[in-house]
N, C-alpha and C positions, 0 to 999 in steps of 0.2 A: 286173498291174503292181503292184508295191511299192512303196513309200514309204522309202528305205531310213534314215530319220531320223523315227524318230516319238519321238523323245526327251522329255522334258518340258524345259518353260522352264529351271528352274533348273539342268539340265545344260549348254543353249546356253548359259548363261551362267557356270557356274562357271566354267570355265579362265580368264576373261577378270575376272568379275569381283573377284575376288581378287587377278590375278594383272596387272594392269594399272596403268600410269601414262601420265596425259597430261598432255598440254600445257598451261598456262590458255587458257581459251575466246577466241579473236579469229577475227573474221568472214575473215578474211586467211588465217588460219595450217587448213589440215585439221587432225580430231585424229585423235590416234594412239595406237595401244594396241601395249604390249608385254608377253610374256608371258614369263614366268620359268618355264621348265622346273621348276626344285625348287618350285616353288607349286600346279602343275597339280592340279587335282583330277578323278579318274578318275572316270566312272562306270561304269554298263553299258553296253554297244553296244547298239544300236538291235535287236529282240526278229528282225528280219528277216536277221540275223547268225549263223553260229553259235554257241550259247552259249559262255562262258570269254573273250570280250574285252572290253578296254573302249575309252572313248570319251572326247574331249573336242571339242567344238568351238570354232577358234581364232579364226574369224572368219565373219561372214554366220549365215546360217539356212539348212543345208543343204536342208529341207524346203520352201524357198520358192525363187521367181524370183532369180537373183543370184550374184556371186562366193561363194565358203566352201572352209573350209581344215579340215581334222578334223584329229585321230592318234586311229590306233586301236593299241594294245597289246593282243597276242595271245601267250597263252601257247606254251608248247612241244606240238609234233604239233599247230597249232593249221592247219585247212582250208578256205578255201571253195570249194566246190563249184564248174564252171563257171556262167558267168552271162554276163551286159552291161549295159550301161547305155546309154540313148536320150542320153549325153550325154557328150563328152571329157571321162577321167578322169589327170589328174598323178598319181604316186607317188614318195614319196622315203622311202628307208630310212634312218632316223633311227638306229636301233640293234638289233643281232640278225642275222639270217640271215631272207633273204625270198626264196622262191622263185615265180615268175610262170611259168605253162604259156600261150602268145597265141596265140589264132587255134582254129581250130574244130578238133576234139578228132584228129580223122584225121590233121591234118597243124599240130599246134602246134609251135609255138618256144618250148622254154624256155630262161628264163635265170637263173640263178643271182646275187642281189644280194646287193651287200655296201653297209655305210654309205656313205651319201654318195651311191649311186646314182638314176639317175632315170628312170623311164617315162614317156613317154606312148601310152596306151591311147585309139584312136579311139573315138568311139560305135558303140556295137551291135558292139564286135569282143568274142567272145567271147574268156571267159578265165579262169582257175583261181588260185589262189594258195594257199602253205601257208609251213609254217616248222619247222624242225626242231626248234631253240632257244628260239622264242621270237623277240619282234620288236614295235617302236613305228616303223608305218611314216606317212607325213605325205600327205594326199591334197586335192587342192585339184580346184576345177572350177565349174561353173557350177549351180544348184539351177535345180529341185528335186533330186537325186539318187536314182537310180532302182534297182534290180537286178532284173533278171531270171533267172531259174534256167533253164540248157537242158534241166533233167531238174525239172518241177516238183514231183515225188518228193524232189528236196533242199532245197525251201525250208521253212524250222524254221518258218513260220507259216503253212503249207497245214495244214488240216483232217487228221489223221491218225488212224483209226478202229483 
């Protein structure tokens, strides 16, 4: 089992902490954080990824118990391999071309996304994605955030001799 957010602190926090305004403090009012796309600061994607993305996380701590919202941007011919995750995953294509293979490899569905579109991915349904273009898709769910590889030959942080 992976960890699919072993990020350091200062990445969970760039996008927001830059990139954020709130409310003054009253025990009444929740606070609120808003993130300005032209502020976002990229990092690496998490090393359990395949190389060439990056990462921000927009809300929560993907890596712990709890709600979290990522985007990851993914260059062009960018793949991941199939996999799953022990946990329901949301996806919204924010911008680019995103392509989704769902369900187990013999008999997947795929679907071709365009901006705006939305998935949801149960737990444990295996699933593939890629991108022709390039793509900044937006992925919300519950932590810890997990991935598993159906072929552990494709996970970039298996021991490879």
């Amino acid at each position: 089992m992976k960890s699919l957010f072993l990020l350091p602190l200062c990445l969970c926090v760039a996008g927001v902490a830059t990139a954020a305004e709130s409310m003054p403090a009253d025990s009444a009012v929740p606070m609120h954080a808003v993130v300005r796309a032209a502020a976002t600061e990229w990092g690496p994607a998490p090393p359990v990824l395949p190389a060439g993305a990056q990462a921000v996380v927009l809300h929560g701590d993907p890596g712990e118990s709890g709600a979290f919202a990522i985007r990851l941007k993914v260059p062009a011919g960018y793949r991941v391999p199939r996999h799953w995750h022990p946990t329901d995953e949301q996806v919204t294509l924010i911008s680019g071309d995103f392509n989704l293979s769902m369900g187990a490899k013999d008999d997947a569905t795929d679907a071709a996304l365009v901006p705006g579109d939305y998935v949801d991915l149960p737990a444990r349904m295996q699933h593939e994605a890629s991108t022709r273009n390039g793509a900044v898709v937006e992925i919300h769910g519950e932590g810890p955030f997990q991935i598993h590889y159906v072929d552990p030959a494709d996970d970039p942080t298996a021991n490879k001799d």
